[in-house]
PyMOL Python script that loads the backbone (N, CA, C, O; Angstrom):
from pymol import cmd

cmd.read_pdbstr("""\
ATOM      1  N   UNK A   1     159.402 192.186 283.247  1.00  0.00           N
ATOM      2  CA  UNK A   1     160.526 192.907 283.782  1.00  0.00           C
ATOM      3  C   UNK A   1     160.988 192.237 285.072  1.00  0.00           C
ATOM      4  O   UNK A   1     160.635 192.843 286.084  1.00  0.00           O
ATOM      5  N   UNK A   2     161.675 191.159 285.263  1.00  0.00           N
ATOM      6  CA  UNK A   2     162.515 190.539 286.118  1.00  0.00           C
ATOM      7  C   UNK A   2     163.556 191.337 286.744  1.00  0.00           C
ATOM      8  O   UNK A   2     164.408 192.091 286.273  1.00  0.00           O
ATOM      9  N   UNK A   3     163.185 190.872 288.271  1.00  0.00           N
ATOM     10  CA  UNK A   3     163.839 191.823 289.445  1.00  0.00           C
ATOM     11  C   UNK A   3     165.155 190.696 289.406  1.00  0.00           C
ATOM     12  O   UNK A   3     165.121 189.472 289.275  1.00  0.00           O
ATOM     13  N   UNK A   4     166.135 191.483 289.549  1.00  0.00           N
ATOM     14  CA  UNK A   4     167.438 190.373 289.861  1.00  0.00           C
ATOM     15  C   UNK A   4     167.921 190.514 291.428  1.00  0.00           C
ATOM     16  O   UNK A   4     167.448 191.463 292.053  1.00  0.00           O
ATOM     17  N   UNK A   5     168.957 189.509 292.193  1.00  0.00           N
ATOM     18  CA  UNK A   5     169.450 190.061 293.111  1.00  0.00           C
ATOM     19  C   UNK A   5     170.791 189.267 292.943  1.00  0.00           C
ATOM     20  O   UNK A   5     171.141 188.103 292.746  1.00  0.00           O
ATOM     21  N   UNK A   6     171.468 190.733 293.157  1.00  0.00           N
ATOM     22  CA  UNK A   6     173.434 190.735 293.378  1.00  0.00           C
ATOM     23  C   UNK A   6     173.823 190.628 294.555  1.00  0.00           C
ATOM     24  O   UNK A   6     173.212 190.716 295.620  1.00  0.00           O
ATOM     25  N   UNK A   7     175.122 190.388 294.258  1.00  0.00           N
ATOM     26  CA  UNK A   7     176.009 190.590 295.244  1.00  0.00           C
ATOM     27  C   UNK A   7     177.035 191.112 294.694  1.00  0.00           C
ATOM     28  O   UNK A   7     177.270 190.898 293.505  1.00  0.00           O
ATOM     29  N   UNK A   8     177.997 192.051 295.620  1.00  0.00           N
ATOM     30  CA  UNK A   8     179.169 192.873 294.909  1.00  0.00           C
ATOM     31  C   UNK A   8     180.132 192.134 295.309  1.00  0.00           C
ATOM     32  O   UNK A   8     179.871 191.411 296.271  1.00  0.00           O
ATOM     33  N   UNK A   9     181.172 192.082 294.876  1.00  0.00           N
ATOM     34  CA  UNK A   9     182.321 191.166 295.019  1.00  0.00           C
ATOM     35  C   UNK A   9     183.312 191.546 295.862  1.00  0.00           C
ATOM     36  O   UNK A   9     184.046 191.026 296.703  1.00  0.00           O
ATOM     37  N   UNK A  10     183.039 193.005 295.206  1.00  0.00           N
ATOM     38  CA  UNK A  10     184.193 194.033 296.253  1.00  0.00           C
ATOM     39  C   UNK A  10     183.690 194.692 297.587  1.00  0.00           C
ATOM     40  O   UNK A  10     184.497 194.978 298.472  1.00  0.00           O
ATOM     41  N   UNK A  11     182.389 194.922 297.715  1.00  0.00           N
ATOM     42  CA  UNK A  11     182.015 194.908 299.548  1.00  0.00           C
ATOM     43  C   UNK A  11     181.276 194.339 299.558  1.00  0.00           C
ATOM     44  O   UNK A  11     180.293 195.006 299.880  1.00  0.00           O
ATOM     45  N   UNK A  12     180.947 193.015 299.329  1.00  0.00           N
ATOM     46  CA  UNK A  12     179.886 191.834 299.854  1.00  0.00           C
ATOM     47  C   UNK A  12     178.343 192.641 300.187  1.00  0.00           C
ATOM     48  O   UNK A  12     177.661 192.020 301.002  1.00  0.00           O
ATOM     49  N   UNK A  13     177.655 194.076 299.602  1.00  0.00           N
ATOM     50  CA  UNK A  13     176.682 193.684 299.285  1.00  0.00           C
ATOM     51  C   UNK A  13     175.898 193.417 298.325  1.00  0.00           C
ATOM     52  O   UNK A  13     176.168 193.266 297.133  1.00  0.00           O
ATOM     53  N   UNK A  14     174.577 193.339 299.039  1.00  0.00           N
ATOM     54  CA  UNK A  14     173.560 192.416 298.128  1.00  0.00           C
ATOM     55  C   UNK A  14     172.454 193.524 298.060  1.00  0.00           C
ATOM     56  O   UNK A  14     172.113 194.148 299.065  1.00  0.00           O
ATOM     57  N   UNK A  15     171.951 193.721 296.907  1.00  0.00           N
ATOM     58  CA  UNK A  15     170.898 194.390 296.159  1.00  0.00           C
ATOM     59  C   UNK A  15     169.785 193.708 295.313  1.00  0.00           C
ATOM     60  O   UNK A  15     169.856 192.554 294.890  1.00  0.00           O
ATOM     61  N   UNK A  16     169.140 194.242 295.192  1.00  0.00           N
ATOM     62  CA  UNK A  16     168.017 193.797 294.279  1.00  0.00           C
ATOM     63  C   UNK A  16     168.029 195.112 293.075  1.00  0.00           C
ATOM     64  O   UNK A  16     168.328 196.291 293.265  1.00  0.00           O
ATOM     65  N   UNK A  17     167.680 194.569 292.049  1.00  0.00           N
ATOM     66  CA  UNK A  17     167.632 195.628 290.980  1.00  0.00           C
ATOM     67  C   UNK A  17     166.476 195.042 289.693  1.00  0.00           C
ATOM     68  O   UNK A  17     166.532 193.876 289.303  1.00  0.00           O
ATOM     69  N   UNK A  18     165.725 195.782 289.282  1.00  0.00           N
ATOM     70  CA  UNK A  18     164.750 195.632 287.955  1.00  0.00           C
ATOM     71  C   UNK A  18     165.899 195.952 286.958  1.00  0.00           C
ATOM     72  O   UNK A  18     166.719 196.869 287.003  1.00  0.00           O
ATOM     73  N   UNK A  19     165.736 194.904 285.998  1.00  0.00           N
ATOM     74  CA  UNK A  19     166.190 194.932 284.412  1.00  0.00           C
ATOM     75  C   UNK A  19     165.808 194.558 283.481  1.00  0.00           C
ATOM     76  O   UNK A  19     165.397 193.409 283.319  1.00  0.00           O
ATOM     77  N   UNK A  20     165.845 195.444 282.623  1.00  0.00           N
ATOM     78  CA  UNK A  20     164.773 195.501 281.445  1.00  0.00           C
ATOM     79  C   UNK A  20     165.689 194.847 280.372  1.00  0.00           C
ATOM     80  O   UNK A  20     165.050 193.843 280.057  1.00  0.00           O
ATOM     81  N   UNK A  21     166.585 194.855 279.795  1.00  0.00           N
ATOM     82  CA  UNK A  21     167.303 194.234 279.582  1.00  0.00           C
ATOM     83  C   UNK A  21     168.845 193.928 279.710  1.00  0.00           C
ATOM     84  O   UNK A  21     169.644 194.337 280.552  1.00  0.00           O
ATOM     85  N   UNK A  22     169.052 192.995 278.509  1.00  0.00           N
ATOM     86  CA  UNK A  22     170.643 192.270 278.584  1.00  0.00           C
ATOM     87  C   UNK A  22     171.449 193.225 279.046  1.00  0.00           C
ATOM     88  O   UNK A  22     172.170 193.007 280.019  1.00  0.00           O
ATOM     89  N   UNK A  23     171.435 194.369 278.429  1.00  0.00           N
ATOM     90  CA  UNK A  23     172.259 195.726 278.312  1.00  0.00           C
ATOM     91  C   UNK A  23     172.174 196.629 279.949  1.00  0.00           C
ATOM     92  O   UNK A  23     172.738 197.629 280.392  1.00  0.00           O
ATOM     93  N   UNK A  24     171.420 195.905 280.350  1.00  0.00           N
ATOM     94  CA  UNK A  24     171.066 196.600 282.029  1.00  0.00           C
ATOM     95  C   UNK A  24     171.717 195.793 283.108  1.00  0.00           C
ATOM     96  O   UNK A  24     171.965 196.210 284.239  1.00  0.00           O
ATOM     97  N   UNK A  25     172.101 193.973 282.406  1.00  0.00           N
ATOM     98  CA  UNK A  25     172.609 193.595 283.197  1.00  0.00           C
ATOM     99  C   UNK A  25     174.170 193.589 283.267  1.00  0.00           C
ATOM    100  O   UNK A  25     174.869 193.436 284.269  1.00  0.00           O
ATOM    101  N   UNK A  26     174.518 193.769 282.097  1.00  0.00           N
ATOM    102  CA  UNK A  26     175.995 193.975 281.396  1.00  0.00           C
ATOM    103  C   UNK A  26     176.651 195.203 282.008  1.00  0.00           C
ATOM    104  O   UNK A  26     177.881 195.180 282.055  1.00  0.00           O
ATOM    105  N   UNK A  27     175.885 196.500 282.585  1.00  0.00           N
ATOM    106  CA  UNK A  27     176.014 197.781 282.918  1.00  0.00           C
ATOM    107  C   UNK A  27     175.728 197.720 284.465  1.00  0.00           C
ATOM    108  O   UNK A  27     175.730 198.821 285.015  1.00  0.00           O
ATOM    109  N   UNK A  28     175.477 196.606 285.276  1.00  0.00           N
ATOM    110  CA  UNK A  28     175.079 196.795 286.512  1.00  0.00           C
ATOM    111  C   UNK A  28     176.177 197.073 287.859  1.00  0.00           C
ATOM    112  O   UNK A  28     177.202 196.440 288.114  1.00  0.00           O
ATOM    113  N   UNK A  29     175.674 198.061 288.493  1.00  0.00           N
ATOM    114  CA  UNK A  29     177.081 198.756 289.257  1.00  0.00           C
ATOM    115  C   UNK A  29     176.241 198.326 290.551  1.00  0.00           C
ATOM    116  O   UNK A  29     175.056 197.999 290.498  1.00  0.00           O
ATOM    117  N   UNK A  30     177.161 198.377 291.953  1.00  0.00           N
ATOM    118  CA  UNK A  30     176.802 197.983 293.189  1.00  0.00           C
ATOM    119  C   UNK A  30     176.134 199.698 293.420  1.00  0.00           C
ATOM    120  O   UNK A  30     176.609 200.681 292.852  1.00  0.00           O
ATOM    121  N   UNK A  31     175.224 199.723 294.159  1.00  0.00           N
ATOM    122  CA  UNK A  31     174.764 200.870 294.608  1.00  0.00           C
ATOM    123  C   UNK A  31     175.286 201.327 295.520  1.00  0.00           C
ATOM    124  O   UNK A  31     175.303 202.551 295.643  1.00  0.00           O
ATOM    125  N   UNK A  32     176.052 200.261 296.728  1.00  0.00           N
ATOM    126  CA  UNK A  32     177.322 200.771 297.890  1.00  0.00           C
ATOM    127  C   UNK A  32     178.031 201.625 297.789  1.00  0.00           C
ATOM    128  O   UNK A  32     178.004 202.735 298.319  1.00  0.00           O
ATOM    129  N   UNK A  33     179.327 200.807 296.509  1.00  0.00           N
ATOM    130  CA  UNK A  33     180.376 201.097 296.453  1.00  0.00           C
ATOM    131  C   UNK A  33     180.613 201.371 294.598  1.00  0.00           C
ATOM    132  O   UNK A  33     181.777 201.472 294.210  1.00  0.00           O
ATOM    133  N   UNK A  34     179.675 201.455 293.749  1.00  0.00           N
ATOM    134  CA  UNK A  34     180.071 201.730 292.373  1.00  0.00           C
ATOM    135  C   UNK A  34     180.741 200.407 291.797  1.00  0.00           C
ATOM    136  O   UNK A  34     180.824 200.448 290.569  1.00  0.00           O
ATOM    137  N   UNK A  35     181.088 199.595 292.199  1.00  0.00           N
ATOM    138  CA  UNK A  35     181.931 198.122 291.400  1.00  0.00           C
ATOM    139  C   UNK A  35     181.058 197.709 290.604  1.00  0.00           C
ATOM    140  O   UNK A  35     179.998 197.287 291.066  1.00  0.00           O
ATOM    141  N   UNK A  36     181.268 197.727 289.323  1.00  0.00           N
ATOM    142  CA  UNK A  36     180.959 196.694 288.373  1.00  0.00           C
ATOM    143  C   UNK A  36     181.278 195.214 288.856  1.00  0.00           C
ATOM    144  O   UNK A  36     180.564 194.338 288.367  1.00  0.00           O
ATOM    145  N   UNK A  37     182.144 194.876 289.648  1.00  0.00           N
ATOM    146  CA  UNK A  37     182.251 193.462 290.203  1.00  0.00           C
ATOM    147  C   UNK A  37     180.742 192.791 290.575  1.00  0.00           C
ATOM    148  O   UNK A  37     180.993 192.061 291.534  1.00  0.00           O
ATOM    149  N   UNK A  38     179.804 192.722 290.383  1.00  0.00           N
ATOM    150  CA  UNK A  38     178.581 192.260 290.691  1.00  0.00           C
ATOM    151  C   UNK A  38     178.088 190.703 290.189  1.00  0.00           C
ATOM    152  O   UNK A  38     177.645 190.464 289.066  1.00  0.00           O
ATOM    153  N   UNK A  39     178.267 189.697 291.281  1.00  0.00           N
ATOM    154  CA  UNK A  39     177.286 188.531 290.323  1.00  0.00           C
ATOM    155  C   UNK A  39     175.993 188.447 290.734  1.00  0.00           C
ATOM    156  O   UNK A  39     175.685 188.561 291.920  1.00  0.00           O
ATOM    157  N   UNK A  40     175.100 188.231 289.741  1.00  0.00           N
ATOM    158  CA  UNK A  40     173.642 187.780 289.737  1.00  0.00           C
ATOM    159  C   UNK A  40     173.344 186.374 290.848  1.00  0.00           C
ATOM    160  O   UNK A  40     173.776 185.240 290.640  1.00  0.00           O
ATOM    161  N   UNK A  41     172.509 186.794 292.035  1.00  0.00           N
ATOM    162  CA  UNK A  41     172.413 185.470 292.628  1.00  0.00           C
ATOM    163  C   UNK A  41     171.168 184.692 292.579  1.00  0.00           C
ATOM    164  O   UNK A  41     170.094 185.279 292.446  1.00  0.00           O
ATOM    165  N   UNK A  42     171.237 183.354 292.681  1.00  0.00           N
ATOM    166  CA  UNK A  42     170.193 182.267 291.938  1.00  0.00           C
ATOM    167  C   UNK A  42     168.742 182.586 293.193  1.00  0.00           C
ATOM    168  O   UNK A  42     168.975 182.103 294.301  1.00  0.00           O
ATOM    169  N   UNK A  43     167.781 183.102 293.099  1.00  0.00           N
ATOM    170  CA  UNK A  43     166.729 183.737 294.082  1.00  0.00           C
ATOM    171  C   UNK A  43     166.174 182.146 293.805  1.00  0.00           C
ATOM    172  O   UNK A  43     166.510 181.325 292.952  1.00  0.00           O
ATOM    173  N   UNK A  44     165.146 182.081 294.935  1.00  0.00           N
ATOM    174  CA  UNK A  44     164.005 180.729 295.113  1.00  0.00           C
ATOM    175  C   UNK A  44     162.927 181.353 295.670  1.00  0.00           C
ATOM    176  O   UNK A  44     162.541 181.841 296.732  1.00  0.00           O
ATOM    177  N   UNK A  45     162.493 181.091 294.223  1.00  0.00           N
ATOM    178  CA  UNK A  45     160.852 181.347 294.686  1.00  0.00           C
ATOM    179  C   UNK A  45     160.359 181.521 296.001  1.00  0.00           C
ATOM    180  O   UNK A  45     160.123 182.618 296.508  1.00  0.00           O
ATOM    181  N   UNK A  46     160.225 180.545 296.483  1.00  0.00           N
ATOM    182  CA  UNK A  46     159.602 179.986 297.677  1.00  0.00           C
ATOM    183  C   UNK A  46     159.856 180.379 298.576  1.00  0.00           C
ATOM    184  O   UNK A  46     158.931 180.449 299.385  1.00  0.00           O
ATOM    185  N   UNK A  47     161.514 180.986 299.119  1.00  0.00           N
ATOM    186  CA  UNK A  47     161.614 181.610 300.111  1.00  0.00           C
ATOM    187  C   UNK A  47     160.917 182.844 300.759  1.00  0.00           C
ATOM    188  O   UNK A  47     160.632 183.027 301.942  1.00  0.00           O
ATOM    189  N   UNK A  48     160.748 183.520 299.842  1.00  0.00           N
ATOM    190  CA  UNK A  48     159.836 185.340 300.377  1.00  0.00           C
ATOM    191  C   UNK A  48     158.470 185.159 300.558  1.00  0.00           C
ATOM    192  O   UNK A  48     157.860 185.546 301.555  1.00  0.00           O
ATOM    193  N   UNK A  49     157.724 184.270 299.114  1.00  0.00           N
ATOM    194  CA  UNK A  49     156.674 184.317 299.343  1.00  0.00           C
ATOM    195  C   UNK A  49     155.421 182.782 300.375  1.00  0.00           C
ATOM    196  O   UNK A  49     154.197 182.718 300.485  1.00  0.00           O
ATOM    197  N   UNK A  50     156.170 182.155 300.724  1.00  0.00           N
ATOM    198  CA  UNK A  50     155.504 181.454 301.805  1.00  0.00           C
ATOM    199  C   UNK A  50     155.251 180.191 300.935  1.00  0.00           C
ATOM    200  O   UNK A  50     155.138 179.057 301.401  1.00  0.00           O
ATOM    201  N   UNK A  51     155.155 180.593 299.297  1.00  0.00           N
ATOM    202  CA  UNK A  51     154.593 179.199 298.688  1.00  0.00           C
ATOM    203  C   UNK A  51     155.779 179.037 298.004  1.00  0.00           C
ATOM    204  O   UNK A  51     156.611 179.937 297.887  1.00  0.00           O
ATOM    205  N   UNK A  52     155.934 177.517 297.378  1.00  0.00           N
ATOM    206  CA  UNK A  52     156.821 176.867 295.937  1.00  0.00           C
ATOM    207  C   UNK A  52     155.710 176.052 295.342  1.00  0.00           C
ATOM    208  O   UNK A  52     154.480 176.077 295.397  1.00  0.00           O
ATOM    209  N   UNK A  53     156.750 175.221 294.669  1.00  0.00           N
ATOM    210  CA  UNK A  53     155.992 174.009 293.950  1.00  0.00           C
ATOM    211  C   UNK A  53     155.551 173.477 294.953  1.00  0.00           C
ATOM    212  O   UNK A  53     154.434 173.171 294.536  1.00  0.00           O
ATOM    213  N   UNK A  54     155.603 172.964 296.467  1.00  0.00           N
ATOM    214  CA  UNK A  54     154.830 172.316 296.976  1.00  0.00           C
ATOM    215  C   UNK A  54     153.421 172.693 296.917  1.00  0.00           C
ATOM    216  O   UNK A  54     152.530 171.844 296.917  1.00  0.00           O
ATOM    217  N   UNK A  55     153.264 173.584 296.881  1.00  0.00           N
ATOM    218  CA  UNK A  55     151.347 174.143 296.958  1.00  0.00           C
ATOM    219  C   UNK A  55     151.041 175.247 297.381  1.00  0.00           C
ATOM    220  O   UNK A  55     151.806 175.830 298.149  1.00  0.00           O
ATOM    221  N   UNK A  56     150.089 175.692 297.066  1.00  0.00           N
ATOM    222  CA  UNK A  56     150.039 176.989 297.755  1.00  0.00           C
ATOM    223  C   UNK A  56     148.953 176.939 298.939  1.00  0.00           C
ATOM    224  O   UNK A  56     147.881 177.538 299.031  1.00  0.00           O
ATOM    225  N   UNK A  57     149.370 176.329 299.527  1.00  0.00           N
ATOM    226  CA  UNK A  57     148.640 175.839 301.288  1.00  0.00           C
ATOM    227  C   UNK A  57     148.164 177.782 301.881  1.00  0.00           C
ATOM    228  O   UNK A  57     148.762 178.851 302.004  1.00  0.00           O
ATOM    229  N   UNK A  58     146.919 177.309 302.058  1.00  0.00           N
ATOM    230  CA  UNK A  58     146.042 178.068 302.694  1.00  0.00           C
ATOM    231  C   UNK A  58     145.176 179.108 301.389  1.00  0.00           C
ATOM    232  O   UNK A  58     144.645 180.198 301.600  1.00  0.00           O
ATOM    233  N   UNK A  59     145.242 178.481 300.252  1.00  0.00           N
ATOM    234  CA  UNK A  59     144.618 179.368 299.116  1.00  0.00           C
ATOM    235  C   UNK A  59     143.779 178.671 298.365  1.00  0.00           C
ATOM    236  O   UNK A  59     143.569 178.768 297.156  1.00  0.00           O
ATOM    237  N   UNK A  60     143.271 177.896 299.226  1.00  0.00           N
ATOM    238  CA  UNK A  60     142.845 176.640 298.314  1.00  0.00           C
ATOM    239  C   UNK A  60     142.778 175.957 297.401  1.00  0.00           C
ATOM    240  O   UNK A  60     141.869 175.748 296.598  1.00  0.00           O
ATOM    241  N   UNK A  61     144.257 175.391 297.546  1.00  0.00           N
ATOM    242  CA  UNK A  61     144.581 174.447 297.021  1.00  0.00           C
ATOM    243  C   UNK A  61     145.913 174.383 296.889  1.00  0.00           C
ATOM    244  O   UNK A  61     146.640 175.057 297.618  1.00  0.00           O
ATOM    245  N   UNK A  62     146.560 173.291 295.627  1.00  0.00           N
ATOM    246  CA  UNK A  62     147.927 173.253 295.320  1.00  0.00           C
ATOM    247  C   UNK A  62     148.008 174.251 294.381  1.00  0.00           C
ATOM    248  O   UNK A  62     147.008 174.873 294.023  1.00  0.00           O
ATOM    249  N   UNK A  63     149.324 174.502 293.865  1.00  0.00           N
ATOM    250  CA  UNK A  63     149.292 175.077 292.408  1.00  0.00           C
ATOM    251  C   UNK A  63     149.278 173.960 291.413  1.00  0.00           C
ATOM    252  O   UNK A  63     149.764 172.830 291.449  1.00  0.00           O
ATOM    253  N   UNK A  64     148.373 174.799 290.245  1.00  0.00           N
ATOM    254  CA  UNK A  64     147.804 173.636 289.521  1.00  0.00           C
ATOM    255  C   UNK A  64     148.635 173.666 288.375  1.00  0.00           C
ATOM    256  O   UNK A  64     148.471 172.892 287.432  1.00  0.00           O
ATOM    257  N   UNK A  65     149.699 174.701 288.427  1.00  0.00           N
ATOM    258  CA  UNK A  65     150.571 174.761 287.038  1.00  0.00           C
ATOM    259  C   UNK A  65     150.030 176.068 286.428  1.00  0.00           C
ATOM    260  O   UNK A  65     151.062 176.731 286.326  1.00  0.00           O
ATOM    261  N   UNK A  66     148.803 176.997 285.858  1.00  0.00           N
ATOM    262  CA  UNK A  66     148.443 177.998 285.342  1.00  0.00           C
ATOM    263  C   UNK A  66     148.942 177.396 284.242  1.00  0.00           C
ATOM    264  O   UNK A  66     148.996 176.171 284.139  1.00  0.00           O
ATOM    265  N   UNK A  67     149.377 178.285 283.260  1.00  0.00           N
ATOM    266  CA  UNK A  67     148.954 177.969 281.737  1.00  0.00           C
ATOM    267  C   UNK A  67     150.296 176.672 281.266  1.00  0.00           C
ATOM    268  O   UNK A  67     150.327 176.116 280.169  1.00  0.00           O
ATOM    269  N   UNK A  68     150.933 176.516 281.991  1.00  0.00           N
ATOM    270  CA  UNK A  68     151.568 174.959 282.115  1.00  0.00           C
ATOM    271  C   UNK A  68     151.207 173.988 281.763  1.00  0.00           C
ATOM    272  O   UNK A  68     151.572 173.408 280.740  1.00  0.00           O
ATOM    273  N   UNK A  69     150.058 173.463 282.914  1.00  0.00           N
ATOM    274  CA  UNK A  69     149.701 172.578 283.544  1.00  0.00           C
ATOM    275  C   UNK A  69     148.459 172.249 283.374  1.00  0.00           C
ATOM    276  O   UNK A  69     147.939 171.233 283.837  1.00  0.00           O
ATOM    277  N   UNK A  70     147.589 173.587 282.301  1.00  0.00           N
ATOM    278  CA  UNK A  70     146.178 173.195 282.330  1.00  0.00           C
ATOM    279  C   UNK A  70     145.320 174.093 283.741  1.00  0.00           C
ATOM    280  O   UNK A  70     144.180 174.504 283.523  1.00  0.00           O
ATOM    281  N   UNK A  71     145.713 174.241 284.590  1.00  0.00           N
ATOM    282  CA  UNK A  71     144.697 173.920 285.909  1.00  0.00           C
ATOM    283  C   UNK A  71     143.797 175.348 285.855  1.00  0.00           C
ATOM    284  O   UNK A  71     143.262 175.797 284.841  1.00  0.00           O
ATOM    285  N   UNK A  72     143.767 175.951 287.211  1.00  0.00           N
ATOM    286  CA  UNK A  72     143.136 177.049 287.189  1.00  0.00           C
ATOM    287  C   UNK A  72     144.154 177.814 288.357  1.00  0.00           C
ATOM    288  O   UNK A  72     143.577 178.054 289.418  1.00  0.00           O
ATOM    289  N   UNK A  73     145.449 178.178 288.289  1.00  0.00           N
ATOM    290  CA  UNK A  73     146.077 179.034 288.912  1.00  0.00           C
ATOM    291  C   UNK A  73     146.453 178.551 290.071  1.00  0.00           C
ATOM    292  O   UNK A  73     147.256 177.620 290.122  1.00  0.00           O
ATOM    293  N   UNK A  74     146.107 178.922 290.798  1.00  0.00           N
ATOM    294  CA  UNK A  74     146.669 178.767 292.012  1.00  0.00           C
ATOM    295  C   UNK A  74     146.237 178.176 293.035  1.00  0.00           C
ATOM    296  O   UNK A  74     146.633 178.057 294.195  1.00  0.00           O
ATOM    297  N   UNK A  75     145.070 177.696 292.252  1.00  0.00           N
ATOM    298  CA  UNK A  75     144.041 176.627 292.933  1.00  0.00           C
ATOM    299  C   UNK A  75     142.530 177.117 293.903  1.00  0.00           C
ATOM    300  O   UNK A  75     142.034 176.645 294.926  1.00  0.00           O
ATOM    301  N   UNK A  76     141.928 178.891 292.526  1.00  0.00           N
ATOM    302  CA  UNK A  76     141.359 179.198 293.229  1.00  0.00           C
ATOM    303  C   UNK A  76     140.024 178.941 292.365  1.00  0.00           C
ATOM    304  O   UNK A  76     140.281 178.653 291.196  1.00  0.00           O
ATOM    305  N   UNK A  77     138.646 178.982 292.688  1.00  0.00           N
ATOM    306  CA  UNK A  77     137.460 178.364 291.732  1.00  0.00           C
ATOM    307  C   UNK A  77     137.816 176.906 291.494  1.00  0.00           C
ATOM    308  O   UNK A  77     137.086 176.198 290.800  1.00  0.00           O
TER     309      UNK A  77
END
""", "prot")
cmd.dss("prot")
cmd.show_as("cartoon", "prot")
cmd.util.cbc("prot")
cmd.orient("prot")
């Protein structure tokens, strides 16, 4: 269940919303102002939670990929 985050077109804000599906995103209203005007904006990983693909520095180790990549997660054991 992927969290999305909008923006409204018609008062520039930005929300976060859970959608379960297609039909949730097709139906998505600004919580502000009611506009269906809403686009989906492109989130990055890496910003909130401290790590990306560079590694996950201070958890020992890099990320190793998880079921990708073979490794063991997140580079813990």
């Amino acid at each position: 269940m992927p969290i999305y985050e909008f923006v409204c077109k018609d008062c520039r804000t930005t929300f976060e919303a859970l959608c379960f599906s297609r039909q949730d995103l097709d139906e998505m209203r600004c919580p502000r102002c009611g506009s269906r005007k809403v686009s989906k904006l492109l989130s990055t990983f890496s910003s909130r939670t401290g790590f990306g693909l560079g590694g996950a520095r201070g958890f020992g180790g890099g990320f190793s990929g998880g079921s990708c990549g073979g490794g063991s997660g997140f580079g813990f054991g």
